[in-house]
C-alpha positions in Angstrom: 33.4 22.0 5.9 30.8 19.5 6.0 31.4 17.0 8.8 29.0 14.2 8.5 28.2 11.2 10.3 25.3 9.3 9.1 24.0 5.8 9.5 22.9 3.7 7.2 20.4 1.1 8.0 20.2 -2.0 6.1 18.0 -5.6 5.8 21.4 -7.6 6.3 24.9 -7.1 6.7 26.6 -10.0 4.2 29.9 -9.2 4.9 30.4 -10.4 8.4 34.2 -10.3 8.1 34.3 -6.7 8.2 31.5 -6.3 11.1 33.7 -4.4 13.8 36.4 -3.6 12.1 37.9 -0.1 11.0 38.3 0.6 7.0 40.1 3.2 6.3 37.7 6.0 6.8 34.5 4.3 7.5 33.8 1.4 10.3 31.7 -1.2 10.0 29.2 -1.7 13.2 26.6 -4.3 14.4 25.2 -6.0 11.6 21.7 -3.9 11.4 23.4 -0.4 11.2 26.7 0.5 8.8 28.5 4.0 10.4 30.2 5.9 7.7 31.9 9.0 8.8 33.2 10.9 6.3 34.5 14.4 5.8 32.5 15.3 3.0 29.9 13.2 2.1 29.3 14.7 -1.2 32.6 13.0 -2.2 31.1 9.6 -0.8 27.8 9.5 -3.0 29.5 11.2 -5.9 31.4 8.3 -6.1 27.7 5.6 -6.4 25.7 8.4 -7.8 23.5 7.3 -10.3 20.5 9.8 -11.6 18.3 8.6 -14.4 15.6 11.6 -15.0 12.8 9.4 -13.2 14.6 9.4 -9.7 15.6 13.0 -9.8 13.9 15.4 -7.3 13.7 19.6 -7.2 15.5 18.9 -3.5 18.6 16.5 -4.5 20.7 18.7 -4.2 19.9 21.8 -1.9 21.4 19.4 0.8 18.3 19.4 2.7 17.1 15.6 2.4 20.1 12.9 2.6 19.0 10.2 -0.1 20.9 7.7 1.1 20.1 5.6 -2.4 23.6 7.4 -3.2 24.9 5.2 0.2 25.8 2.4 -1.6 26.4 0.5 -4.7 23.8 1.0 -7.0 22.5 -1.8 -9.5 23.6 -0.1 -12.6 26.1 -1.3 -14.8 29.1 0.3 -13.7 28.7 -1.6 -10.0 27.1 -5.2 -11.3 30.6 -7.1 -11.6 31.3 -5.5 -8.2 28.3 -6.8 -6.8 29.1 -9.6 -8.3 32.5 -10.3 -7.2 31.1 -9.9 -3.7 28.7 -12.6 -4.4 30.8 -15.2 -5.7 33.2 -14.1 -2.9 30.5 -13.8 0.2 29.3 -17.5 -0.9 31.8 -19.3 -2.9 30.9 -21.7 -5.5 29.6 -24.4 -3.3 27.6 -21.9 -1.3 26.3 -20.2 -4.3 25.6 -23.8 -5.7 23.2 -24.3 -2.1 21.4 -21.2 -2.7 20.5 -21.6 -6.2 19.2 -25.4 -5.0 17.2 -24.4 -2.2 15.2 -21.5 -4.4 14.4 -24.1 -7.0 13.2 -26.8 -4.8 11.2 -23.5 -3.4 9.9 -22.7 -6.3 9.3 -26.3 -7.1 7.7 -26.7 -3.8 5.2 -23.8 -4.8 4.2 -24.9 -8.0 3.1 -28.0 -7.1 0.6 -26.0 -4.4 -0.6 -24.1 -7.5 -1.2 -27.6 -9.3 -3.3 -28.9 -6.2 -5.8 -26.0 -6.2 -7.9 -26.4 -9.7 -9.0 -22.3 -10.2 -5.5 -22.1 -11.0 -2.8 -22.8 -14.0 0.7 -22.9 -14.4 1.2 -20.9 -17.7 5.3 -21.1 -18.2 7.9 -23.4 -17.2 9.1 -23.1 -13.9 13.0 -21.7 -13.7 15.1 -21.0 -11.4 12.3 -19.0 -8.4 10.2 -18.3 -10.8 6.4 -19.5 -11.3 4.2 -18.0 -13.1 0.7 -19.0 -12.9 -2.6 -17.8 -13.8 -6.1 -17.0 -12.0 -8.3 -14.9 -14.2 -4.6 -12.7 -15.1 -0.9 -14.1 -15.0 0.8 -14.1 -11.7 4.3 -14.2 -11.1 6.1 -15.4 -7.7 9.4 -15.1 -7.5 11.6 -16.7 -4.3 14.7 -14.8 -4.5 15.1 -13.9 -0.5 18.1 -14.5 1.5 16.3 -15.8 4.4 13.7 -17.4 2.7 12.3 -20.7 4.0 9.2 -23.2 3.3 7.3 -21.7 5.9 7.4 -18.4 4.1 6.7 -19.9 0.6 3.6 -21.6 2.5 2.4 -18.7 3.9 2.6 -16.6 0.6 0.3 -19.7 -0.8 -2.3 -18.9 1.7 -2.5 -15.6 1.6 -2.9 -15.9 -2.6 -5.7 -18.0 -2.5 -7.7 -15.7 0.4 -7.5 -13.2 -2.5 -8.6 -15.5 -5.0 -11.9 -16.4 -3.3 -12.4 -12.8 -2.9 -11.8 -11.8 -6.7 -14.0 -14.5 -7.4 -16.5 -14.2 -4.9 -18.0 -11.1 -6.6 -19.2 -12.1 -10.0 -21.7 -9.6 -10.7 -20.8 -6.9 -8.9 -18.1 -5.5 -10.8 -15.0 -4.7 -9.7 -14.2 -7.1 -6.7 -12.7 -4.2 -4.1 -9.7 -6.1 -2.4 -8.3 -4.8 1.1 -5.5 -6.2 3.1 
């Protein structure tokens, strides 16, 4: 019998309702680290397992590597109104109403940095976080982050055009060889 207890470590815990409390079989922890503890954990990522022929492996199943992709809910259609329902529930409409706001002022926000530096265009109509702009090839930046904040949207700015001024710096030497 395959006793397991594994961790999983994720980006954000958006449930903090559950954090500390015991669920049946599993326990939620701090915020940073999800316990599971499971008898059988084969029965656990049977139950999220989704394996299109480009993610399969020659070691998925010799039980030698945990791929802890089969951890949680997947983004495939069987889980979306799932996700979904945890969504609208984590937030609630006036919550969900905020978030939406805030990336669209963001992307808003960025655009108009794009308009103030002339080597660049905006090629589409900005929706929702999305921009997509041009240099000598179509960029797209899209705010879509939890945390996200001006500061961050800023910083992206910068860093996009230290790269332009090096693609452009090397007109006739070819390739322009960018390093981060």
């Amino acid at each position: 019998m395959d006793h397991s207890i594994s961790l999983l470590f994720q980006g954000s815990f958006p449930f903090p309702h559950l954090s500390g409390k015991s669920t049946g079989r599993s326990r939620t922890g701090d915020p940073e680290c999800l316990q599971r503890m499971v008898k059988k954990r084969t029965d656990l990522t049977g139950a999220f397992r989704l394996d299109p022929v480009y993610l399969r492996h020659s070691h998925q199943d010799s039980g030698l590597i945990t791929d802890y992709r089969h951890w949680q809910l997947p983004l495939g259609r069987r889980f979306r109104s799932l996700k979904m329902w945890f969504v609208f529930r984590m937030y609630g409409v006036n919550g969900l109403q905020a978030y939406i706001r805030k990336h669209v002022q963001l992307s808003h926000a960025f655009e108009a940095l794009v308009r103030q530096d002339t080597r660049f265009e905006i090629c589409a109509e900005v929706t929702l976080g999305l921009v997509c702009f041009r240099l000598k090839f179509v960029l797209r930046f899209a705010i879509c982050s939890r945390t996200v904040e001006l500061a961050h949207v800023q910083r992206a700015w910068e860093h996009i055009q230290e790269m332009a001024a090096k693609v452009l710096r090397a007109p006739g030497e070819g390739k322009a060889e960018i390093k981060n």
